[in-house]
Backbone bond lengths (Angstrom), bond angles and torsions (degrees), N, CA, C in turn:
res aa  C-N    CA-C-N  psi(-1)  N-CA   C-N-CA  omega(-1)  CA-C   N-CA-C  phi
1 X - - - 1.460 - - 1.520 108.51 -
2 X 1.462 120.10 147.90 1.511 120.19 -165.04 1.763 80.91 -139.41
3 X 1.664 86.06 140.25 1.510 97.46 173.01 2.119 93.89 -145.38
4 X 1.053 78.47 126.75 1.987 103.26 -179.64 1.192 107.77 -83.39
5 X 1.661 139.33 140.96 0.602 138.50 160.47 2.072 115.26 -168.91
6 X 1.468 102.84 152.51 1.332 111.53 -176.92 1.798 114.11 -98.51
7 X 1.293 92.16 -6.15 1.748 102.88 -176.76 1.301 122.92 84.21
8 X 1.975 115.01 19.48 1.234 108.90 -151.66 1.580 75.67 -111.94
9 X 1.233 148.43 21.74 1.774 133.98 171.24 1.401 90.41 -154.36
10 X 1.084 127.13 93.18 1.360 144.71 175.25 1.257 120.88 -61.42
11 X 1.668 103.45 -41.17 2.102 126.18 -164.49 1.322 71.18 -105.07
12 X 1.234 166.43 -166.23 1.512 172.61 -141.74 1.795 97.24 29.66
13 X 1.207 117.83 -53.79 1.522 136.66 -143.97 1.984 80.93 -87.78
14 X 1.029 132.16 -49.45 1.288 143.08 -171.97 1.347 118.31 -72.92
15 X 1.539 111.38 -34.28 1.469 128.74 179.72 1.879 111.32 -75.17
16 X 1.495 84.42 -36.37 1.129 83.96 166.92 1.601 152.62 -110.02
17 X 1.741 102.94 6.19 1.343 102.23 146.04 1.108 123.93 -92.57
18 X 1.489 121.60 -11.63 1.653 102.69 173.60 1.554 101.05 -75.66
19 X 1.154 126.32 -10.24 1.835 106.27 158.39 1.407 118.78 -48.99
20 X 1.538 104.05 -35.91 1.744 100.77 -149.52 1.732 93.06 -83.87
21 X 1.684 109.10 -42.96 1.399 107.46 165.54 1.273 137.08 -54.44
22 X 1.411 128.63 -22.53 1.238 134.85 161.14 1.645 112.21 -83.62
23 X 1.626 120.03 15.77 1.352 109.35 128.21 0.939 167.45 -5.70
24 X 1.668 136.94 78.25 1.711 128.90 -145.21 1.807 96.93 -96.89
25 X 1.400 111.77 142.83 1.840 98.06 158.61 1.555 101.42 75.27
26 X 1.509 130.93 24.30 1.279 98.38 171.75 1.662 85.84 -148.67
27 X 1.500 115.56 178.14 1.114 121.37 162.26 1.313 120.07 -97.47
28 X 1.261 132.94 163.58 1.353 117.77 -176.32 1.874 109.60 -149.63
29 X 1.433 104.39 133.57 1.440 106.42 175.08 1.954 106.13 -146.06
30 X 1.501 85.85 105.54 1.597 105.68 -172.38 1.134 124.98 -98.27
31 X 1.689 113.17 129.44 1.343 95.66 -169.65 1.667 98.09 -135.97
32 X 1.243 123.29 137.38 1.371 123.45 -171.26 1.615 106.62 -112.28
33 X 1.089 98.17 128.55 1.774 116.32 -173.33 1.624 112.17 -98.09
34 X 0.927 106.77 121.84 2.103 129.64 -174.22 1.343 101.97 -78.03
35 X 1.144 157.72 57.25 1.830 143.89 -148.83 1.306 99.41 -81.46
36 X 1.129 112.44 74.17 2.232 118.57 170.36 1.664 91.80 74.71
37 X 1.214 115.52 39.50 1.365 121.64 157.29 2.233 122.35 -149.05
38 X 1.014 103.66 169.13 1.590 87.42 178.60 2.050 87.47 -93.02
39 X 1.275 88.21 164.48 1.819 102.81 168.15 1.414 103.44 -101.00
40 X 1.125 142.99 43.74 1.397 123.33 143.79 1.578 106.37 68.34
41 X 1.315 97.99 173.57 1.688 110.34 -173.61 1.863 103.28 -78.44
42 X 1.635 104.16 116.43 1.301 107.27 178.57 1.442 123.79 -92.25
43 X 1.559 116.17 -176.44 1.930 94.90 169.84 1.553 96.82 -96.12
44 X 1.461 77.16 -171.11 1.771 87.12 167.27 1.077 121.91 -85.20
45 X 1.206 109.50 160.41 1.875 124.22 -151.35 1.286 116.76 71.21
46 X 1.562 130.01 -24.06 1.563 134.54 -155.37 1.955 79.04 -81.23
47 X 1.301 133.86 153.45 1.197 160.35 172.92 1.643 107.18 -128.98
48 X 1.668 101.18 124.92 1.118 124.35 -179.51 1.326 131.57 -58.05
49 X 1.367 172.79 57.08 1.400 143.06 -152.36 1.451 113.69 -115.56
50 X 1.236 122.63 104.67 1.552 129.44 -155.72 1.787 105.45 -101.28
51 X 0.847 122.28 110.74 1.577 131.07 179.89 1.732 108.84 -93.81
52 X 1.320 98.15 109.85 1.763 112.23 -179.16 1.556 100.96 -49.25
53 X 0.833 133.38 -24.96 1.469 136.73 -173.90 1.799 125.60 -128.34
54 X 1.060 128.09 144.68 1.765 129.96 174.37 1.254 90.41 -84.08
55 X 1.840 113.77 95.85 1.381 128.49 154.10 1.216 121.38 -59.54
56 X 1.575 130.06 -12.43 1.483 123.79 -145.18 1.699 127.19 116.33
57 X 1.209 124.98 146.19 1.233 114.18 164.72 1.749 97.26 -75.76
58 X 0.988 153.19 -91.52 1.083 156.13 -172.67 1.273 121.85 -32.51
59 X 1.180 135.84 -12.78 1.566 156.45 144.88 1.681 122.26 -56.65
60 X 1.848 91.40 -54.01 1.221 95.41 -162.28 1.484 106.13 -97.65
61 X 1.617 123.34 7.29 1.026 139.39 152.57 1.753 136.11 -64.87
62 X 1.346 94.04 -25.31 1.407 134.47 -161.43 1.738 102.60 -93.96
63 X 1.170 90.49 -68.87 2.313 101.17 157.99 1.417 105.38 -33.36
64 X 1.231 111.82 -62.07 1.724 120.90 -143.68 2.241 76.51 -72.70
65 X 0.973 112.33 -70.72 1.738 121.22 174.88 1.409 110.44 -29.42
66 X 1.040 118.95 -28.57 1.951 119.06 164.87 0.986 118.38 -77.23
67 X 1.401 128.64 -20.06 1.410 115.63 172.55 1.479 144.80 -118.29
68 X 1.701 81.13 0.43 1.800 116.16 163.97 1.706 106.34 -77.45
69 X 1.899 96.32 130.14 1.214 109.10 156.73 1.486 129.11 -85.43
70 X 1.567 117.31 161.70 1.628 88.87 159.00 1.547 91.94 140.22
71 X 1.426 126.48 145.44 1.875 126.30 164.81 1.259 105.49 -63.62
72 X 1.419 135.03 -26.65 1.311 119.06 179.79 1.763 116.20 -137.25
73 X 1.402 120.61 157.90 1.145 115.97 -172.15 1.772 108.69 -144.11
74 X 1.249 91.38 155.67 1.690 112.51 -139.99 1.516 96.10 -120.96
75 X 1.441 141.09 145.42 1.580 148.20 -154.20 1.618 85.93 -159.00
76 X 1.707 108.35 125.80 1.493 124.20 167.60 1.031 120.41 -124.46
77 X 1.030 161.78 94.08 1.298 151.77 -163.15 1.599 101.29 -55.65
78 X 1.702 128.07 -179.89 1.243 113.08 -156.98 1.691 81.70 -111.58
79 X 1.609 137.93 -3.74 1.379 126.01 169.43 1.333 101.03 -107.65
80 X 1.165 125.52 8.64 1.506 108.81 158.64 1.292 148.89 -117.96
81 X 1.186 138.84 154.58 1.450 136.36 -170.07 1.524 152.18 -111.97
82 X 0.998 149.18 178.29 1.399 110.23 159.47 1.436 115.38 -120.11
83 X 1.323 117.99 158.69 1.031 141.77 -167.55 1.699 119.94 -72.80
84 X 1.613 105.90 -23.95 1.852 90.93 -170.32 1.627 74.55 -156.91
85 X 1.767 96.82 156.64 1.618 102.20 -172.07 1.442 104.09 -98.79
86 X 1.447 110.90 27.49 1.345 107.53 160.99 1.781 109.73 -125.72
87 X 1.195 130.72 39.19 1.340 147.19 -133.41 1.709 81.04 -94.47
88 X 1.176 89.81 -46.94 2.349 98.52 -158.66 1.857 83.91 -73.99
89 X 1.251 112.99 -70.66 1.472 106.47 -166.80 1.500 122.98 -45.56
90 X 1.359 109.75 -32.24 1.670 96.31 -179.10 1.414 112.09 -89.58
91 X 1.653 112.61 -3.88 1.295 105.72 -168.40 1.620 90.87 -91.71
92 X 0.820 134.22 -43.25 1.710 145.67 159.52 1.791 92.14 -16.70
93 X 1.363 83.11 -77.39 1.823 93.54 -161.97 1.597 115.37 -46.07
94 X 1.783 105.86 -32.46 1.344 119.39 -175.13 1.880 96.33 -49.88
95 X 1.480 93.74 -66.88 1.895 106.99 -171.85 1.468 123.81 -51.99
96 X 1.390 102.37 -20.11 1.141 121.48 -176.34 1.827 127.77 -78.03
97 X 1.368 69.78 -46.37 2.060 97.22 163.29 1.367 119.64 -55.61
98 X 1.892 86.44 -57.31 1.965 100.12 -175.48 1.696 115.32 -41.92
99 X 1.244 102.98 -67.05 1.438 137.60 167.69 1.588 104.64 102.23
100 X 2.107 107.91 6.15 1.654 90.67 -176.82 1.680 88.42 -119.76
101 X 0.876 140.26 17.79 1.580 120.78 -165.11 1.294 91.98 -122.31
102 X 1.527 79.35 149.70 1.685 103.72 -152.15 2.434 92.87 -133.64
103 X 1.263 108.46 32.95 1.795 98.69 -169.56 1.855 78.14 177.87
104 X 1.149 132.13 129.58 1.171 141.28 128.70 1.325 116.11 -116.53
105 X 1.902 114.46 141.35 1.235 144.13 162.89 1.504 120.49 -97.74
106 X 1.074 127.37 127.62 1.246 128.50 171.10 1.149 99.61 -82.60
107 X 1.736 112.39 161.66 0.940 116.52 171.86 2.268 109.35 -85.78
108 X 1.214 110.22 161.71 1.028 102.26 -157.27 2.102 114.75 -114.50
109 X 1.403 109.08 129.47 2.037 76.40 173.21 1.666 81.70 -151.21
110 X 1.898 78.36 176.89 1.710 100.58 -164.69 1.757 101.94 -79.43
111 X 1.471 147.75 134.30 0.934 122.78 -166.29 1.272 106.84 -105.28
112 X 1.798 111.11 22.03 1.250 95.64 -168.39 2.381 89.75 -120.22
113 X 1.581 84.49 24.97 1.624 104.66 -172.42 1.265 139.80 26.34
114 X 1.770 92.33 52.39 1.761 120.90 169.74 1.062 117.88 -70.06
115 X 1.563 134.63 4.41 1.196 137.77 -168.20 1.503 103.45 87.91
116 X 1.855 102.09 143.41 1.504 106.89 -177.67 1.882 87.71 -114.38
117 X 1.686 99.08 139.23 1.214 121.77 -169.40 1.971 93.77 -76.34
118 X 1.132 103.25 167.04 1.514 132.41 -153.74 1.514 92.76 -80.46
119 X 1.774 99.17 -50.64 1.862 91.72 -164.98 1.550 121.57 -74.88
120 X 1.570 97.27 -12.31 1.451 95.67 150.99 1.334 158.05 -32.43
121 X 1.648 94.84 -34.43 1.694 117.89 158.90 1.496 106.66 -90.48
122 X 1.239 123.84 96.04 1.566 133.96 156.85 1.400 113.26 -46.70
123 X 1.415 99.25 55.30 1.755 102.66 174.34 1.436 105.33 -154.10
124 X 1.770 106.69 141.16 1.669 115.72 -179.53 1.653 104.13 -42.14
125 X 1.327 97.76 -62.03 1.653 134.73 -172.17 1.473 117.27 -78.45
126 X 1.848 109.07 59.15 1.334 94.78 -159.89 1.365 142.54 -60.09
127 X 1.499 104.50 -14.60 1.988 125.68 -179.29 1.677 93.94 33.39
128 X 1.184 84.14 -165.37 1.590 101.96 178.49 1.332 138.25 -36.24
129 X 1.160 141.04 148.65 1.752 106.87 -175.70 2.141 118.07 -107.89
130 X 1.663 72.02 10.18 1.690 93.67 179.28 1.416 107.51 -92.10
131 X 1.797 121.15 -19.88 1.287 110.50 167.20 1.211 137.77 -76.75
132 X 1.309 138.90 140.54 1.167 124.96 -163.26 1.444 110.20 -108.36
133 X 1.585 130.11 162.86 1.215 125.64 173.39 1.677 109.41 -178.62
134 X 1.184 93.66 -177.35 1.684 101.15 166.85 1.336 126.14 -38.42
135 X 1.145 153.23 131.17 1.723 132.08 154.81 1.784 99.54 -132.63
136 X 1.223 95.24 167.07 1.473 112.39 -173.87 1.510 107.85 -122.54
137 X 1.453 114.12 16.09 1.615 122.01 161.97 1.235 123.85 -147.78
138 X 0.884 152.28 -119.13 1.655 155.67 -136.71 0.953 132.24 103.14
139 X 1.313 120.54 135.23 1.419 157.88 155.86 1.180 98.96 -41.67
140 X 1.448 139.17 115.02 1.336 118.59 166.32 1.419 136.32 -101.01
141 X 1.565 114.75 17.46 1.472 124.14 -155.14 1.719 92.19 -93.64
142 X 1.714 126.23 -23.91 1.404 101.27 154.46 1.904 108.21 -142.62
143 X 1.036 102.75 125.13 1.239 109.28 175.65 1.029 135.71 -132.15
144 X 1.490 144.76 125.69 1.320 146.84 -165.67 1.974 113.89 -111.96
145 X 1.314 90.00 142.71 1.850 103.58 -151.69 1.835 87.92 -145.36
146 X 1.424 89.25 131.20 1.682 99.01 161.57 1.456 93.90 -78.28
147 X 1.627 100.56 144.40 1.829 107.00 169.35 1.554 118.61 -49.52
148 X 0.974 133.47 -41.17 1.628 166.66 -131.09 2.150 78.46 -95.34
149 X 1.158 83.48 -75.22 1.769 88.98 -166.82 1.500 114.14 -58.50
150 X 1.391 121.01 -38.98 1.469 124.05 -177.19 1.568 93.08 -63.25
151 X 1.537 115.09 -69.30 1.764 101.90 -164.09 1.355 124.58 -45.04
152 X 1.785 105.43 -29.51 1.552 104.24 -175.89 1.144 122.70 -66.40
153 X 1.591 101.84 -36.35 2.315 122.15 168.42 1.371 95.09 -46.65
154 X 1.384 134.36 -45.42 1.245 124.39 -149.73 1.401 130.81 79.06
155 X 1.055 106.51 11.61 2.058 123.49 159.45 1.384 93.17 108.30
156 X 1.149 86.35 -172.42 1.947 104.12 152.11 1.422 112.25 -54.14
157 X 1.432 105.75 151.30 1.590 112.26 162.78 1.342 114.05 -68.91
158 X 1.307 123.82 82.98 1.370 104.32 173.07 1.602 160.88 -49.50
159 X 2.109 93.18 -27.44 1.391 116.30 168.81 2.032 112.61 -53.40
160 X 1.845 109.86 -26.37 1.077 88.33 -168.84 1.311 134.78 -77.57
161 X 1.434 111.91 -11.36 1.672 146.97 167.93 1.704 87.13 72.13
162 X 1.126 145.77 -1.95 1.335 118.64 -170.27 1.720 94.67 163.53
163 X 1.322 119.59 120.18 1.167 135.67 166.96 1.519 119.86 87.50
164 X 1.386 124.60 127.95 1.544 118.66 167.31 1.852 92.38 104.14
165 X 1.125 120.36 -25.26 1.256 107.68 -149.38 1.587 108.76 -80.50
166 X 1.614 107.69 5.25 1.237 113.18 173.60 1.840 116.74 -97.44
167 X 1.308 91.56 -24.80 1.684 85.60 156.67 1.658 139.98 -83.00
168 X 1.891 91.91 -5.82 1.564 112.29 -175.09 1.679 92.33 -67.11
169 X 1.448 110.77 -61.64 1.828 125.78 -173.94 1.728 112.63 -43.06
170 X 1.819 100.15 -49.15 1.432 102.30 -153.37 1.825 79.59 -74.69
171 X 0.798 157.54 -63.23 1.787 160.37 161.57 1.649 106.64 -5.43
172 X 1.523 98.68 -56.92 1.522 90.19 -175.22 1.564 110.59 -86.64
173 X 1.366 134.52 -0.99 1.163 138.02 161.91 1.464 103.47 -62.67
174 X 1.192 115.18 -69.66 1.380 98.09 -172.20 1.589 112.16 -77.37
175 X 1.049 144.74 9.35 1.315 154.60 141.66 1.452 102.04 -45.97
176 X 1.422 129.38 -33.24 1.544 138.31 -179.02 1.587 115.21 -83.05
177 X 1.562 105.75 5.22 1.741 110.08 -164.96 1.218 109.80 68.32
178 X 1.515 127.04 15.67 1.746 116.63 170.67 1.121 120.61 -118.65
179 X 1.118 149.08 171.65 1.428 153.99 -162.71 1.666 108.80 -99.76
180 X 1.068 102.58 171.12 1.786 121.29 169.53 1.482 117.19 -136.59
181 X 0.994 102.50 88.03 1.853 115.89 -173.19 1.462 95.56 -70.51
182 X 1.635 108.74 149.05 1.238 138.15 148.50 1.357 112.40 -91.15
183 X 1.399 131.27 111.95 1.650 104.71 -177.59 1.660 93.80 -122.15
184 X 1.620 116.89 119.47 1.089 124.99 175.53 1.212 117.96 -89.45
185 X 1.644 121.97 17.51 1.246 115.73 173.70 1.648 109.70 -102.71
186 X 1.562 107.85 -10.00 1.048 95.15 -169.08 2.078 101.15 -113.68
187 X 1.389 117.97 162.01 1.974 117.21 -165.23 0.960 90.16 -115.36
188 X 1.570 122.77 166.28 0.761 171.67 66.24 1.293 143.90 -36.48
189 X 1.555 138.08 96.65 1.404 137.07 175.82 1.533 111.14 -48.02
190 X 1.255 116.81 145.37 1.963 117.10 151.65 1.453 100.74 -166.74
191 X 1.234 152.98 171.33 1.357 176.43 13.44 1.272 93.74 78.91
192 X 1.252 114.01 120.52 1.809 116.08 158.72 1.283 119.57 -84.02
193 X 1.009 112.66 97.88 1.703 130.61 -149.86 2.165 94.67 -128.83
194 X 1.107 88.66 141.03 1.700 106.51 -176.69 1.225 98.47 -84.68
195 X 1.963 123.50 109.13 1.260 122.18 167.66 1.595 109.27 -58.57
196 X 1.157 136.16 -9.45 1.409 119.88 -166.62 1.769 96.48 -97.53
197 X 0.909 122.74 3.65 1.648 130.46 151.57 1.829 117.79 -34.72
198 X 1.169 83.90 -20.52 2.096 94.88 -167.89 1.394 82.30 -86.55
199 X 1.129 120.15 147.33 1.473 140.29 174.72 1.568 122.59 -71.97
200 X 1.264 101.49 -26.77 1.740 120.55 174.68 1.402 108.73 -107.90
201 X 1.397 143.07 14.40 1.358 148.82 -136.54 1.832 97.41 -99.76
202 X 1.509 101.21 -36.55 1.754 96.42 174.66 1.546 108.40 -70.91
203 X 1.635 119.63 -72.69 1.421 114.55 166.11 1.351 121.04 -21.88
204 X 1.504 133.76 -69.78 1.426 118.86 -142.59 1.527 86.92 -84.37
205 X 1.573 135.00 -24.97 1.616 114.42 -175.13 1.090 92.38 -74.43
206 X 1.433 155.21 -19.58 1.737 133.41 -178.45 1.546 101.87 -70.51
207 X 1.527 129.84 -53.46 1.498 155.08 172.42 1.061 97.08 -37.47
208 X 1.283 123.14 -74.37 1.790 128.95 -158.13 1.692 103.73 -60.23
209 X 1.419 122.20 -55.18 1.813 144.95 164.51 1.628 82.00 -10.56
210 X 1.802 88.44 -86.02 2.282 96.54 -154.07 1.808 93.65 -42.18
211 X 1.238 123.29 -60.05 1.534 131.08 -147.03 1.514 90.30 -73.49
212 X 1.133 141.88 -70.78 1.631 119.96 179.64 1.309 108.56 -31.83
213 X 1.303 131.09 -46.25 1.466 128.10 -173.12 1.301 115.89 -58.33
214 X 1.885 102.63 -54.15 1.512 103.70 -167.96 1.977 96.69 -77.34
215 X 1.061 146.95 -13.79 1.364 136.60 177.42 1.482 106.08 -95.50
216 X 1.170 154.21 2.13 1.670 161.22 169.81 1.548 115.93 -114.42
217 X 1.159 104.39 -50.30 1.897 91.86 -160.60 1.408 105.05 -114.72
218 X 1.294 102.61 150.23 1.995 116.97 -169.71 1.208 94.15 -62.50
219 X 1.149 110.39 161.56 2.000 122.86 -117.60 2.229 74.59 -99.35
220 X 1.338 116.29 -24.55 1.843 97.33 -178.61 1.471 114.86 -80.20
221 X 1.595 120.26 -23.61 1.081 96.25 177.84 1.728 118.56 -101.42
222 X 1.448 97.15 21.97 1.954 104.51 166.33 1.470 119.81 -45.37
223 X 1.652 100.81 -57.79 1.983 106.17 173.43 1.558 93.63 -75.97
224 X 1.136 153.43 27.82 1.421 109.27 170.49 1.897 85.94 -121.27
225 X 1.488 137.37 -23.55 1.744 138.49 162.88 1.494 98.20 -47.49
226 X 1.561 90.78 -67.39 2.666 76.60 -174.28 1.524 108.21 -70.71
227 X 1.055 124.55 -28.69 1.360 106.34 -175.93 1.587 101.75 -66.53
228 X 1.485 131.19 -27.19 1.543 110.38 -167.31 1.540 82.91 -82.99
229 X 1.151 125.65 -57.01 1.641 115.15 -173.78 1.360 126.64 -52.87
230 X 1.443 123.14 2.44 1.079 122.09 -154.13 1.806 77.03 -114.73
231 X 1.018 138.52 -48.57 1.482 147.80 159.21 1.661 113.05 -49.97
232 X 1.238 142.56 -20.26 1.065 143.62 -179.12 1.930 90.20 -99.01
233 X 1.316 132.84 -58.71 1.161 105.45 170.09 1.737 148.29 -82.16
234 X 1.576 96.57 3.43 1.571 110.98 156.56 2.249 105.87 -73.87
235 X 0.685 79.22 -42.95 2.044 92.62 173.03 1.358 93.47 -51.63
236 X 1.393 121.27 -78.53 1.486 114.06 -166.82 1.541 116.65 -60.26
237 X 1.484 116.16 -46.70 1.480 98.38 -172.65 1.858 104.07 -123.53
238 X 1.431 106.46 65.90 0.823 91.75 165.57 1.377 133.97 -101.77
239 X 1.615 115.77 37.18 1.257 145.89 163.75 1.244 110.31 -102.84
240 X 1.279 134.03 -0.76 1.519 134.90 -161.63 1.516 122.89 -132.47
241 X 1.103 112.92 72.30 1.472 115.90 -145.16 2.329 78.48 -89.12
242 X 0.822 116.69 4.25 1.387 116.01 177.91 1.564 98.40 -80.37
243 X 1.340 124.91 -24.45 1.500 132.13 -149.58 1.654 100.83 -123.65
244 X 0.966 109.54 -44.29 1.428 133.35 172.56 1.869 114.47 -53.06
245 X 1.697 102.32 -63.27 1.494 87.77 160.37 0.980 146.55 -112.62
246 X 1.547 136.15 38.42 1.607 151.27 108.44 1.200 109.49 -35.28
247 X 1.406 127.59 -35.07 1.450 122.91 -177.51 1.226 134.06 -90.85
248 X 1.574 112.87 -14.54 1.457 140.37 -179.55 1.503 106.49 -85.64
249 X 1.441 99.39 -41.46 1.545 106.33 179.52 1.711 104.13 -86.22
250 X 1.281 145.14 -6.20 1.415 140.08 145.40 1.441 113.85 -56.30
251 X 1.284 126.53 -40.31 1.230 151.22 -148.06 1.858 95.11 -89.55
252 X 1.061 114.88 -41.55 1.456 121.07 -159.47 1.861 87.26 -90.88
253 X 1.537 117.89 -58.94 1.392 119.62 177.27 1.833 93.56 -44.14
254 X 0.983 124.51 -62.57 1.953 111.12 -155.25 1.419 108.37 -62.36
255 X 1.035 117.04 -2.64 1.702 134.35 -176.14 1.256 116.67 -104.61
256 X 1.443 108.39 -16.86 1.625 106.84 -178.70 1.376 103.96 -126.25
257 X 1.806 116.08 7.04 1.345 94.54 172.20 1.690 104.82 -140.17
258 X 1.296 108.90 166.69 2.031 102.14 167.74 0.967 125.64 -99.94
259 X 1.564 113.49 129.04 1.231 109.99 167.11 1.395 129.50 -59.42
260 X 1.424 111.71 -24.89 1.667 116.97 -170.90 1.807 111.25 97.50
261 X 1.183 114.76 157.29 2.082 98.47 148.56 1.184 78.06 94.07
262 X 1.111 166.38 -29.61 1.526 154.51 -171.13 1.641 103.23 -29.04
263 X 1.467 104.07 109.70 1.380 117.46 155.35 1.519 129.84 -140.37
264 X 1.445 109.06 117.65 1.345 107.24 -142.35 1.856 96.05 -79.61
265 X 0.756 124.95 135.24 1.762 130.17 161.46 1.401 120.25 -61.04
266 X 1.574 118.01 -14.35 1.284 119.45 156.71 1.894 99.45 66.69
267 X 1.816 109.24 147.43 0.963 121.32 -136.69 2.199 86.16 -87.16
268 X 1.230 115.33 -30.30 1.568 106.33 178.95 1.708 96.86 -50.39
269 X 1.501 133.30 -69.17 1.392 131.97 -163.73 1.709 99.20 -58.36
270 X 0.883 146.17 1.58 1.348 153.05 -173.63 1.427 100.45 -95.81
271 X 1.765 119.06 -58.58 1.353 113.49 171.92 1.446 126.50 -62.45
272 X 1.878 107.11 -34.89 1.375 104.44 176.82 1.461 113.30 -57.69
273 X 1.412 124.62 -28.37 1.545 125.27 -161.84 1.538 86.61 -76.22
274 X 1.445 117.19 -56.95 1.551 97.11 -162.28 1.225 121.53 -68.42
275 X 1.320 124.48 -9.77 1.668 124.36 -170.82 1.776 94.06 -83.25
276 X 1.272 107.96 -16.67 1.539 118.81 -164.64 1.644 104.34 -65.90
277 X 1.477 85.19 -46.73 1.650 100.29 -174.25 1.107 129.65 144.90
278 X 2.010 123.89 -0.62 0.934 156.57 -126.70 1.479 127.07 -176.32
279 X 1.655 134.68 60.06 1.155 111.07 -175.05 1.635 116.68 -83.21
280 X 1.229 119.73 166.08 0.836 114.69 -170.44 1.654 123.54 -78.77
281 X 1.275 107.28 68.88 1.819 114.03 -167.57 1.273 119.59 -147.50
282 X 1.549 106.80 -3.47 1.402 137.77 173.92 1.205 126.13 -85.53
């Protein structure tokens, strides 16, 4: 299990490994990642790994994943928690049952019950957030991965340092012939907190958009993913020229530069997504 953190929510960061430690039915080897910060006073068993520098969420996710043992591996964000001390085992058992999913999402809420935000459900069609189904993205503050499937994805995207990089994984999962479950039966704690709080949060989602495209999908349908996204965020703020150009100028950087890592998902995983419910152009 990998838990990220900058050291800036200490009682969040605490709350939430004694979730993972009050664990029933599983084994556990935890390792908490410092990203250009120390992690604070841990418990026992929790293992340190302090990075002189803020590599990235997707970097410094990737560290903490090198030094965890184990068939399967587990992603916490450092304010979030889990909900039942059998959270790892049934979600195990869930993947285990399926026999094709290769990415589970919990479903997610505020525990202090401010309302759970919308994008939380990794679905066009969000319905209920207790139903469960297919998705073609993720939430990434907790996620569960057979070992086997994460190494073959090739981790997190690391070039993106922050944002998107959970739709780069859930893409190349099923790029692997496996699925990406939503499972709304099973929680997750987090704070309903405004991702656009990050100071770079307009830029790198225009940046991250082109570069998921140009590193995942066969090189014709690259202009036709930003062009629909590039129309879904003129729609939203096109009152917001504060929001609008941080984002134009991300948009122009992912176009003029490479990310690297280009691996195409190839046009069969293209059909599986759309028969799924989801092609990848949305």
């Amino acid at each position: 299990m990998v838990s990220l953190t900058q050291g800036r929510r200490p009682d969040d960061l605490l709350r939430g490994l004694a979730s993972v430690q009050s664990q029933e039915g599983v084994e556990l080897d935890v390792v908490c990642v410092g990203n250009g910060a120390g992690t604070g006073p841990l418990p026992a068993g929790v293992r340190a790994l302090v990075l002189p520098d803020n590599v990235g969420i997707p970097a410094g996710r990737n560290r903490g994943a090198e030094t965890v043992s184990g068939d399967w591996i587990f992603f916490l964000d450092d304010d979030a928690s889990l909900s039942s001390p059998t959270f790892l085992a049934d979600a195990v058992r869930l993947v285990e049952r399926a026999g094709d999913i290769g990415l589970l999402q919990p479903r997610v809420t505020d525990p202090a019950g401010a309302g759970d935000p919308r994008r939380w459900i990794p679905r066009l069609r969000k319905g209920s957030a207790t139903d469960s189904s297919d998705v073609f993205s993720v939430w990434e503050g907790a996620t569960l991965m057979p070992r086997a499937v994460f190494d073959a994805c090739g981790g997190w995207g690391e070039p993106y340092f922050y944002a998107h990089e959970g739709i780069e994984l859930a893409w190349r999962v099923w790029a692997q012939g496996k699925r990406v479950w939503y499972a709304g039966d099973l929680t997750a704690h987090h704070p309903a907190i405004d991702p656009a709080r990050h100071s770079q949060y307009y830029r790198l989602n225009a940046r991250n958009r082109v570069w998921l495209a140009k590193r995942n999908l066969p090189w014709p349908l690259v202009p036709v993913y930003v062009a629909s996204w590039t129309g879904v965020q003129v729609l939203r703020w096109a009152r917001r020229p504060d929001r609008l150009g941080p984002w134009f100028a991300g948009w122009r950087e992912g176009w003029a530069t490479s990310p690297g890592g280009r691996r195409s998902m190839g046009w069969r995983t293209v059909l599986r997504m759309a028969r799924a419910g989801r092609p990848p152009v949305l």
